[in-house]
N, C-alpha and C positions, 0 to 999 in steps of 0.2 A: 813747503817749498824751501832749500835752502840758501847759499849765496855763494855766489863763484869766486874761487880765495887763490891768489898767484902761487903755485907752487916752486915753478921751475920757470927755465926760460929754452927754448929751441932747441938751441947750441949746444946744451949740457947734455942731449941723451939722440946719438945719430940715430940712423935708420937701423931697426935690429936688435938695438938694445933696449934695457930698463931701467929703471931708478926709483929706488925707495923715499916715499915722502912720507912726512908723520903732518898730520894736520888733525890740530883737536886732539890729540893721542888717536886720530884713529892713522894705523900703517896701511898709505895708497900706494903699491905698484903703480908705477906709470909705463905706457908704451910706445916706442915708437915706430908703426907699421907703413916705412916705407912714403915717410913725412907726413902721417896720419896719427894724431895719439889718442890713446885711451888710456885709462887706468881703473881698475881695480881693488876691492880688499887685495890687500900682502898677502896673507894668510892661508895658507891652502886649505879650503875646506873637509880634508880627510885628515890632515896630518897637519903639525905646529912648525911648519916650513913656510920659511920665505920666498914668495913668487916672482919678486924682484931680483930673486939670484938664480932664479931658472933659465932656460933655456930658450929663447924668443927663437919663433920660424914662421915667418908670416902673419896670421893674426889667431896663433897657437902661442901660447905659454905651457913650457912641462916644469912640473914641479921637481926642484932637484933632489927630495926627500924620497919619493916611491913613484914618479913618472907619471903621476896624473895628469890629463890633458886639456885643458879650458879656452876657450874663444873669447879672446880678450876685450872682443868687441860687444859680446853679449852676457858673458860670465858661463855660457853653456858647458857643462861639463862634457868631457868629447870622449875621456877615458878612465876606465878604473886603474886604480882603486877610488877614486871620488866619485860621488853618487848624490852631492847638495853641489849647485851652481857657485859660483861667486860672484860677490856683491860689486857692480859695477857701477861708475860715476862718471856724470857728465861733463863731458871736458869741452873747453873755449879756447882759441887760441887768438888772443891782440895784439898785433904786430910778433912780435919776440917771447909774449908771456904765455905760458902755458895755468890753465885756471881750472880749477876742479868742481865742483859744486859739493859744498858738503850740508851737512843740517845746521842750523844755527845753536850757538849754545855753549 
């Protein structure tokens, strides 16, 4: 199990957009679908792009490298060319702070 670590706060990423956090050196995507967040590995499972600069539409993220498509809420991969899910993490929200859970270490 590992421990919920504040990344962001509310206010920093409206409804629709994303935001790159580094926690640990590991790069979380964060999302926020419509004052719901999640977040994700950054990393596109097909390709060395970042999913934080992709393109949010509801709770699809497209890779802005080759257009693969993921369900930010489960990591599912939805289209090719990606064919491994991505890594997804569980997010808290306290008052204002948005909190990820990462592994300890």
């Amino acid at each position: 199990m590992g421990k919920f670590v504040k990344v962001a706060e509310t206010g920093e990423i409206p409804p629709g957009k994303t935001k790159l956090v580094i926690v640990n050196e590991e790069r979380i995507a964060l999302y926020n679908v419509d004052g719901s967040f999640y977040a994700t590995a950054d990393t596109c499972t097909h390709a060395e792009a970042s999913l934080a600069e992709g393109t949010l539409e509801g709770e699809v993220i497209e890779c802005p490298r080759h257009g693969a498509k993921f369900n930010v809420k489960t990591g599912r991969v939805l289209t090719l060319p990606a064919v491994v899910p991505v890594k997804t993490y569980a997010v808290r929200v306290e008052g204002s702070d948005i909190l990820v859970e990462v592994e300890e270490g």
